[in-house]
C-alpha positions as CSV (number, residue, x, y, z in Angstrom):
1,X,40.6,37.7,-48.7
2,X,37.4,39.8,-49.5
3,X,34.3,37.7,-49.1
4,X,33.0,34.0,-48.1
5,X,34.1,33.1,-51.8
6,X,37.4,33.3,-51.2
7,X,37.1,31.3,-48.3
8,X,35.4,28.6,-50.1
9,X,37.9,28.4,-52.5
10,X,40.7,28.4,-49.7
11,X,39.4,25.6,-48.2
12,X,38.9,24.1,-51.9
13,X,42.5,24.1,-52.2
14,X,43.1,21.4,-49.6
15,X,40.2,19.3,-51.1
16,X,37.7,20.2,-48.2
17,X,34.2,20.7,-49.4
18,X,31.1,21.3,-46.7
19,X,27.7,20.9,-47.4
20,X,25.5,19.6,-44.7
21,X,22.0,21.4,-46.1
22,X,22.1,23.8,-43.2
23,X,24.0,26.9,-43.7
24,X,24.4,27.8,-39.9
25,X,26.2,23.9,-39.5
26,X,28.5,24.6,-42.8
27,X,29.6,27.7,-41.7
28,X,30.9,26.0,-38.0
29,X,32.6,23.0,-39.9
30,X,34.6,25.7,-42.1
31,X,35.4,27.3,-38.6
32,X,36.2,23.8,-37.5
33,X,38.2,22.7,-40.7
34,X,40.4,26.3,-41.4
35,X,41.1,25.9,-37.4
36,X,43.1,22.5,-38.6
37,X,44.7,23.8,-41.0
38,X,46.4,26.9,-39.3
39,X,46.9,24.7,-36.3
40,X,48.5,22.3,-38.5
41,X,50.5,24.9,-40.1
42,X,49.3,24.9,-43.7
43,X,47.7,28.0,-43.9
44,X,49.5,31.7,-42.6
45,X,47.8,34.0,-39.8
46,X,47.7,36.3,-42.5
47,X,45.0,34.1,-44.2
48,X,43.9,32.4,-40.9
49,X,42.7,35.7,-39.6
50,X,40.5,37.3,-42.8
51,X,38.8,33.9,-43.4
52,X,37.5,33.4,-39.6
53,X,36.2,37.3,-39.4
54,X,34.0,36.5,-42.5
55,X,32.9,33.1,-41.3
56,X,31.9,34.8,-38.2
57,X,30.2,37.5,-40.1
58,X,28.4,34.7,-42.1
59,X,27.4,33.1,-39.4
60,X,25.6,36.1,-37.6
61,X,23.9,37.1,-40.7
62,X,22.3,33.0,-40.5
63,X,19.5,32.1,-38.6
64,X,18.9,28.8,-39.4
């Protein structure tokens, strides 16, 4: 996983699809959403991990 792309089109793959009009509030409900799904055990750590360090990046670079 390499950028917030790929984490878009992770979440893609298990139809989820966030837009809200406010960056900052899209970014939490991908935390929120990619939380479920390694909870739920759909996704590995290995892809867990990667995709919440760049939503966290994302979200520090927003200031919405």
């Amino acid at each position: 996983m390499r950028g917030f792309l790929d984490v878009l089109q992770l979440l893609k793959r298990f139809g989820i699809f966030i837009y809200t009009g406010n960056q900052k509030t899209d970014i939490e409900m991908m935390m929120s959403e990619l939380k479920e799904l390694y909870e739920n055990g759909l996704i590995m750590q290995e892809d867990y991990l990667p995709a919440l360090l760049i939503l966290k990046s994302e979200l520090g670079k927003r200031t919405d």
